[in-house]
NUVEX-459012 format. One record per residue (C-alpha): residue number from 1; residue in one letter; x, z, y. Coordinates in pm, 1 decimal, always signed. Example, Ala and Ser with C-alpha at 12.3 -4.5 7.8 and 13.67 -1.06 7.14 Angstrom:
<atoms>
{num=1	residuo=A	east=+1230.0	up=+780.0	north=-450.0}
{num=2	residuo=S	east=+1367.0	up=+714.0	north=-106.0}
</atoms>
This chain:
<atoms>
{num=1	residuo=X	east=+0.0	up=+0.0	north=+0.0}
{num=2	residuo=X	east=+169.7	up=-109.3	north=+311.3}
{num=3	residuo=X	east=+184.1	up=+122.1	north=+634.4}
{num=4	residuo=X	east=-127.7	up=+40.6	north=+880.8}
{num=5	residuo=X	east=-91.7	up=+120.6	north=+1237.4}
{num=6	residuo=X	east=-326.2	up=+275.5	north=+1509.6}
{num=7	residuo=X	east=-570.4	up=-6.1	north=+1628.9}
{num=8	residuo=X	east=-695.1	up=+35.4	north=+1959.1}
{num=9	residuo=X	east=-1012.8	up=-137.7	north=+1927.1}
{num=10	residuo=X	east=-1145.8	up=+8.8	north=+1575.4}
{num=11	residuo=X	east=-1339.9	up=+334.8	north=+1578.2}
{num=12	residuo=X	east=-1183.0	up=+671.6	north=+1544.6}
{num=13	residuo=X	east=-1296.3	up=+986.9	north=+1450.5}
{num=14	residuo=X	east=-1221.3	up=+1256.0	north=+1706.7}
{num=15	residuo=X	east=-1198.2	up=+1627.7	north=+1595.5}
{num=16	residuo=X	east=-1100.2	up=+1917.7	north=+1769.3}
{num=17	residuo=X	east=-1030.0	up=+2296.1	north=+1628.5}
{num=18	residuo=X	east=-758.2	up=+2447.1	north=+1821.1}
{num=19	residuo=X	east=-605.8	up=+2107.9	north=+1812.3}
{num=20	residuo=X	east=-715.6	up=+1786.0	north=+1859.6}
{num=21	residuo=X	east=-655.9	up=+1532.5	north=+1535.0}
{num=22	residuo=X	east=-790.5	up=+1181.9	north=+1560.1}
{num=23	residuo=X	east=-855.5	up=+950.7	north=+1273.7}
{num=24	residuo=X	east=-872.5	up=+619.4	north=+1166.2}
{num=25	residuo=X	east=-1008.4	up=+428.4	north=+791.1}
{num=26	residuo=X	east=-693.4	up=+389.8	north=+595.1}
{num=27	residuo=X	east=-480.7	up=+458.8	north=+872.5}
{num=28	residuo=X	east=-80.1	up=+590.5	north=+870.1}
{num=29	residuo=X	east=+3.0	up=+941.3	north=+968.5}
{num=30	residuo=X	east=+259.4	up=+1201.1	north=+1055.2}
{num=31	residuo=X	east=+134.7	up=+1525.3	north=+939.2}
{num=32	residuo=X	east=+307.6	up=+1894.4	north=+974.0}
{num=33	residuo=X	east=+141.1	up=+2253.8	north=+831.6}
{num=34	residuo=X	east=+300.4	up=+2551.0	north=+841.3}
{num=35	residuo=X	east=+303.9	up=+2898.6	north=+668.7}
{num=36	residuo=X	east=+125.3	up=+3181.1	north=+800.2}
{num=37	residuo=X	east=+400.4	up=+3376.9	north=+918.2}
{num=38	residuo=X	east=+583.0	up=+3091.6	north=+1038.0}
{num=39	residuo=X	east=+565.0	up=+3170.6	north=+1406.8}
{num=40	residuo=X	east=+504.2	up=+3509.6	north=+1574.6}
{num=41	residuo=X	east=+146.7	up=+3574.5	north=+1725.8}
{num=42	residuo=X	east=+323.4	up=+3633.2	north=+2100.9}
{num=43	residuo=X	east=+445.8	up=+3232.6	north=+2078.1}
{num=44	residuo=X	east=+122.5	up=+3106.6	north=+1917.1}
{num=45	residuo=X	east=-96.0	up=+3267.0	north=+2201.7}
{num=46	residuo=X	east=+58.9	up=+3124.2	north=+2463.9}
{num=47	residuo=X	east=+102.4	up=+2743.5	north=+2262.5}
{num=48	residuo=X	east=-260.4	up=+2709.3	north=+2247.2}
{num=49	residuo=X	east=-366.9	up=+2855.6	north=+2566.2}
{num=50	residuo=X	east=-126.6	up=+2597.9	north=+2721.6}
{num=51	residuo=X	east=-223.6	up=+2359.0	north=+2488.8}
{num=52	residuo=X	east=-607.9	up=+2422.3	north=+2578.8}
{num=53	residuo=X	east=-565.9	up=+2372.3	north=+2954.9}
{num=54	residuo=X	east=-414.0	up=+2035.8	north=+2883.3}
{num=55	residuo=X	east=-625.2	up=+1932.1	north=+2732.0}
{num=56	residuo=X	east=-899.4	up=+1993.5	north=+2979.7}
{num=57	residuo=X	east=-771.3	up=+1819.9	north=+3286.6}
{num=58	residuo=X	east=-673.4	up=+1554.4	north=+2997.5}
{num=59	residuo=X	east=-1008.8	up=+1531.7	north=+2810.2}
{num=60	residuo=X	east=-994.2	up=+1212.9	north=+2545.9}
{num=61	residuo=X	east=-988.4	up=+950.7	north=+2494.3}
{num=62	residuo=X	east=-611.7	up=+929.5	north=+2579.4}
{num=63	residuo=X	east=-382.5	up=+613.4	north=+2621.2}
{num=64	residuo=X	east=-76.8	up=+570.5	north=+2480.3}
{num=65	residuo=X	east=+113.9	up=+750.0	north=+2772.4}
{num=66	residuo=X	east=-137.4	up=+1065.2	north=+2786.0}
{num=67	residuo=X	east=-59.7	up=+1083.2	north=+2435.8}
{num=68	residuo=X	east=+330.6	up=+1052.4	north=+2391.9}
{num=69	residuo=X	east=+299.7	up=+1370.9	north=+2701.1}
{num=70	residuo=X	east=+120.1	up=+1595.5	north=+2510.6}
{num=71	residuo=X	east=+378.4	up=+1533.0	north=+2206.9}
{num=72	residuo=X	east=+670.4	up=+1574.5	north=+2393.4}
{num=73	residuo=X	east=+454.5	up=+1890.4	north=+2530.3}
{num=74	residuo=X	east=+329.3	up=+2064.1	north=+2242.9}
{num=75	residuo=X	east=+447.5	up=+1937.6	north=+1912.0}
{num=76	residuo=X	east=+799.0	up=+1866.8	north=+1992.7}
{num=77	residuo=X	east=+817.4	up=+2247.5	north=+2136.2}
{num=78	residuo=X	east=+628.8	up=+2355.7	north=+1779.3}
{num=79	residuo=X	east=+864.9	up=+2177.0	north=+1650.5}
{num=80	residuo=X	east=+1177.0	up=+2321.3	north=+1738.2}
{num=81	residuo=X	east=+1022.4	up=+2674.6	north=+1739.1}
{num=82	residuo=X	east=+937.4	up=+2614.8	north=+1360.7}
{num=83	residuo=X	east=+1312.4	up=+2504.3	north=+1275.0}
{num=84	residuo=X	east=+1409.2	up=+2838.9	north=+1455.9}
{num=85	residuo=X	east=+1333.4	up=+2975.5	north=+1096.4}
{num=86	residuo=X	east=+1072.3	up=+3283.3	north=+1143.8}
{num=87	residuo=X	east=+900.5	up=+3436.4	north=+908.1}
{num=88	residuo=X	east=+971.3	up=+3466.3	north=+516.6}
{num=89	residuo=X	east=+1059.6	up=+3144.9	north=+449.8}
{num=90	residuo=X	east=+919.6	up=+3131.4	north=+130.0}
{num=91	residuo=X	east=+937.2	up=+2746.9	north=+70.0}
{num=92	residuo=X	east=+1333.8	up=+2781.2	north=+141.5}
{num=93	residuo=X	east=+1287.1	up=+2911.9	north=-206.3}
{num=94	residuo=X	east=+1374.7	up=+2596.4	north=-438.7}
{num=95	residuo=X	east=+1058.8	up=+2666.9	north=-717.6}
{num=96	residuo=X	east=+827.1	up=+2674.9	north=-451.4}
{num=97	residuo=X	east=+944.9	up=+2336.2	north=-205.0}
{num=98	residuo=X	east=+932.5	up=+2200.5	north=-588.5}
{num=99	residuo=X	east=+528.3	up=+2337.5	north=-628.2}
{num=100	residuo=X	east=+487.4	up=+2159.3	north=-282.2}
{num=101	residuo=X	east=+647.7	up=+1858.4	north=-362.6}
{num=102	residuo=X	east=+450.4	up=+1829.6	north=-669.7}
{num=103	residuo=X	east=+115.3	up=+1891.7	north=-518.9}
{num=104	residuo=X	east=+169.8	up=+1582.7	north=-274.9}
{num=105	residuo=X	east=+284.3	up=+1335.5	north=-532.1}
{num=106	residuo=X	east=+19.2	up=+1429.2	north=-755.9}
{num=107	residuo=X	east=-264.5	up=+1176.7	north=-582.4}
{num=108	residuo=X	east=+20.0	up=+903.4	north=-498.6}
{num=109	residuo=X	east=-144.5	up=+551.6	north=-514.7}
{num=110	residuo=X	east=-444.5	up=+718.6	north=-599.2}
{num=111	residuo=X	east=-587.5	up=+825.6	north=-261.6}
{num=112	residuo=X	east=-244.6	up=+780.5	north=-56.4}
{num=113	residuo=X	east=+104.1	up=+622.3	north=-55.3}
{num=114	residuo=X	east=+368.3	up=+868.3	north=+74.2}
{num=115	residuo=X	east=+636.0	up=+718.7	north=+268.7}
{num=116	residuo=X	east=+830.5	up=+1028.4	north=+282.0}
{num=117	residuo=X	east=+807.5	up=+1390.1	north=+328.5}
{num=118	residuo=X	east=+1034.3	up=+1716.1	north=+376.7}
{num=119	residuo=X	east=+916.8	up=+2046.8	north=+260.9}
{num=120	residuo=X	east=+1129.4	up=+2300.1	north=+523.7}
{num=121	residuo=X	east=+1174.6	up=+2700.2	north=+454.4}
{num=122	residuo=X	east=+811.2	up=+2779.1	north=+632.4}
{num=123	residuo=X	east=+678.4	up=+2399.1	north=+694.9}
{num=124	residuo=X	east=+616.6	up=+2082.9	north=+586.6}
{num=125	residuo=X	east=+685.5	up=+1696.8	north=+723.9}
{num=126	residuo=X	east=+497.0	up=+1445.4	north=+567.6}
{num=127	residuo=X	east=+441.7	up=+1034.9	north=+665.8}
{num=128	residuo=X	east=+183.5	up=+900.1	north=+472.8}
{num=129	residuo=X	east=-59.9	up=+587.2	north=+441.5}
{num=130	residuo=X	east=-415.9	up=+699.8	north=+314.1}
{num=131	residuo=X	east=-649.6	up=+501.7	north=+156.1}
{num=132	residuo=X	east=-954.4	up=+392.0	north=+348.9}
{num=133	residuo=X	east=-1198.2	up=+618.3	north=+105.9}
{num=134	residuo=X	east=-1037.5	up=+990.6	north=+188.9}
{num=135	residuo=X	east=-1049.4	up=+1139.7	north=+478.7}
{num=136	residuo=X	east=-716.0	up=+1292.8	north=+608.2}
{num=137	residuo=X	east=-843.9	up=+1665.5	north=+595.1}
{num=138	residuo=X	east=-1002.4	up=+1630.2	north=+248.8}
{num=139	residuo=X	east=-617.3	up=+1562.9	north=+143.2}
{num=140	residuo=X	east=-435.2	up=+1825.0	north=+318.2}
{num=141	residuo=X	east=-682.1	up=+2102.3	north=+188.7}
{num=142	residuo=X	east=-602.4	up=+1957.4	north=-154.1}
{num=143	residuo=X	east=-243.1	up=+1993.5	north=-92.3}
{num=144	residuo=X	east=-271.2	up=+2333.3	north=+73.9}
{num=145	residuo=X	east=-515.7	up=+2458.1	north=-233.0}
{num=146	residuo=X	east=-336.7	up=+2365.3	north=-487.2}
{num=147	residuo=X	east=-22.6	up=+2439.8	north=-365.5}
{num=148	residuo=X	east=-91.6	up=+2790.8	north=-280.7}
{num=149	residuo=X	east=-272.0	up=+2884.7	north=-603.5}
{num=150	residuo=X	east=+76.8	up=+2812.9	north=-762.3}
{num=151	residuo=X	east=+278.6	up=+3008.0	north=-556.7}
{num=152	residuo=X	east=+93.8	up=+3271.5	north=-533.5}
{num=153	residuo=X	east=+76.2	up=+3326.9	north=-883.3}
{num=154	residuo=X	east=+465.8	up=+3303.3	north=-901.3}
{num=155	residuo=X	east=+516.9	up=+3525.2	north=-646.4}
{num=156	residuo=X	east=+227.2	up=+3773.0	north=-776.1}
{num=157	residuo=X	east=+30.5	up=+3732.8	north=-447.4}
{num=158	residuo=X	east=-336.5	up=+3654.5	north=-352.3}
{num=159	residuo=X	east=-338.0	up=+3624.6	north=+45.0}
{num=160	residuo=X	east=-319.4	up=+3337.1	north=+248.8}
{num=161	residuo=X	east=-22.1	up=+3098.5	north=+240.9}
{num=162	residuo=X	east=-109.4	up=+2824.6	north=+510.7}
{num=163	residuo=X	east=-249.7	up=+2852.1	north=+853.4}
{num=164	residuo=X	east=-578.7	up=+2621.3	north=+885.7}
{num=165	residuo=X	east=-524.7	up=+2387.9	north=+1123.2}
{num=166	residuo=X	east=-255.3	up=+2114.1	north=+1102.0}
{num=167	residuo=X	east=-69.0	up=+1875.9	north=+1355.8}
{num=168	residuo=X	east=-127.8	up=+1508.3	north=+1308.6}
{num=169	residuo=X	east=-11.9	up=+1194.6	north=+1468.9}
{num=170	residuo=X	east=-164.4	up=+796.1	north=+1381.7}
{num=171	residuo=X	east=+148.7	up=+581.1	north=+1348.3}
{num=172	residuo=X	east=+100.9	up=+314.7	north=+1641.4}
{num=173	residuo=X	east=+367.6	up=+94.6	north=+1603.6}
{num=174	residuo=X	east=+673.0	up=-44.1	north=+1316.9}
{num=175	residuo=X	east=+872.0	up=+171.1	north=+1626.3}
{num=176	residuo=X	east=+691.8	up=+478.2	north=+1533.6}
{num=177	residuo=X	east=+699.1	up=+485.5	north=+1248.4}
{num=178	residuo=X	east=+1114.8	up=+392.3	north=+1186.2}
{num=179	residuo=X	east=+1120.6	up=+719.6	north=+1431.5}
{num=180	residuo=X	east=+927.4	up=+953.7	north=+1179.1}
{num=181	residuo=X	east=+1143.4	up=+836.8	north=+897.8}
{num=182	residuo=X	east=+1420.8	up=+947.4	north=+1035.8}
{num=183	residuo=X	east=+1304.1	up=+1260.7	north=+1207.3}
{num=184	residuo=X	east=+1195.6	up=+1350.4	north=+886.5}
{num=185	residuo=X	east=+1539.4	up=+1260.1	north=+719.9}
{num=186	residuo=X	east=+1744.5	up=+1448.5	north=+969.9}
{num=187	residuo=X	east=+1509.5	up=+1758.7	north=+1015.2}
{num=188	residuo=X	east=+1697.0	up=+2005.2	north=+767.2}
{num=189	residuo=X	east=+2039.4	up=+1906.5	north=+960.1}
{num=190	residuo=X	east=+1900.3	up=+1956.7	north=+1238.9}
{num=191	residuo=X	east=+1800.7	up=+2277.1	north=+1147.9}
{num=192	residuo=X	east=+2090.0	up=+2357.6	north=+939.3}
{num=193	residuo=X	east=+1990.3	up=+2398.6	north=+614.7}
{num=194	residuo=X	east=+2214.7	up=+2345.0	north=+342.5}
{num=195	residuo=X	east=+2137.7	up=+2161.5	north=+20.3}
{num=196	residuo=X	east=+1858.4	up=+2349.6	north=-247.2}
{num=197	residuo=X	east=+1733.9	up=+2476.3	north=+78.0}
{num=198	residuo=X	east=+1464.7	up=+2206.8	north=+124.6}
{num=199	residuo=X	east=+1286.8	up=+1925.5	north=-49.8}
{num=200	residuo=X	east=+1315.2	up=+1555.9	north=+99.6}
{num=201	residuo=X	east=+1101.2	up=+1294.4	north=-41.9}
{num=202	residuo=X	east=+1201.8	up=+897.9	north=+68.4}
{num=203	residuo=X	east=+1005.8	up=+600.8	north=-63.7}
{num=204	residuo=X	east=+1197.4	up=+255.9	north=-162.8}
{num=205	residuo=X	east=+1051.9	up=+148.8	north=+166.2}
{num=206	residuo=X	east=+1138.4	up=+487.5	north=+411.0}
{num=207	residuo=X	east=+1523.4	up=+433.7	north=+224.1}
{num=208	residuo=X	east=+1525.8	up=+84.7	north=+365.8}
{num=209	residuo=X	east=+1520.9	up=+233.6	north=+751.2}
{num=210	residuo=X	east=+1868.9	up=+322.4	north=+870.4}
</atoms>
């Protein structure tokens, strides 16, 4: 299934929780969730209150400048506070970036075609193409279900492993998304992890991007 970028002038479903996420049949997107305790409550607080008064002098739809702002705003500044390490880190753990890597293979060419993904010590990365029948969210719960359940019961633990909400990009461009493959290749350097300390998924196509 080959990569299908945002179109303009085709319908798209807008949803809002604390974030915004807009979709697209069959579309391409970059998609992070975190743990829980991934961030502390203090920096969360003050990400969504900024992120909510954005968003109302910039109600949607946006264009393609409005959008790259609030990106560089908000989810480059997530970003960079997730690779800051907090909280326990679990996934650093090489059994359980394995659990997550298995849950999202586990539908691959069924209901999506991953292009790559990294699995980071308290998030995870992941560029995909999903086919036009699922719905984006209906995916990540399965991901976030199943791969809870299992580490849960290896860790001997029942309470919540992933925060609800998500961050999620369409892929506009063959620009776009050459820049996700490689964000995604060079996060754990970026953020200094050493090898067994993170799980990075490339497809024959994401390998062909230098």
């Amino acid at each position: 299934m080959s990569p299908k970028f945002f179109n303009p002038w085709r319908e798209i479903d807008r949803t809002h929780n604390h974030l915004p996420h807009w979709q697209q049949e069959g579309a391409s997107y970059f998609v992070t969730w975190r743990l829980t305790d991934s961030l502390p409550k203090a920096l969360l607080d003050l990400h969504y209150h900024e992120c909510e008064q954005w968003i109302r002098l910039h109600p949607v739809p946006w264009d393609e400048t409005t959008e790259k702002e609030y990106h560089q705003l908000f989810s480059t500044r997530m970003d960079q506070w997730l690779d800051q390490g907090h909280g326990s880190c679990i996934l650093r753990t090489p059994a359980h970036a394995e659990v997550v890597a298995g849950a999202l293979h586990h539908f691959e060419s069924e209901r999506v075609a991953l292009i790559s993904f990294v699995v980071m010590p308290n998030h995870v990365h992941v560029l995909l193409t999903l086919k036009p029948e699922w719905k984006l969210e209906e995916m990540i719960h399965s991901w976030k279900r199943h791969s809870a359940n299992e580490i849960n019961r290896q860790c001997g633990d029942t309470g919540a492993l992933w925060m609800k909400d998500y961050f999620d990009r369409l892929i506009r461009d063959r620009a776009h998304l050459n820049n996700c493959v490689r964000y995604i290749r060079n996060n754990p350097t970026k953020a200094r992890l050493r090898a067994g300390e993170y799980a990075l998924y490339e497809s024959p196509f994401a390998q062909s991007i230098l």
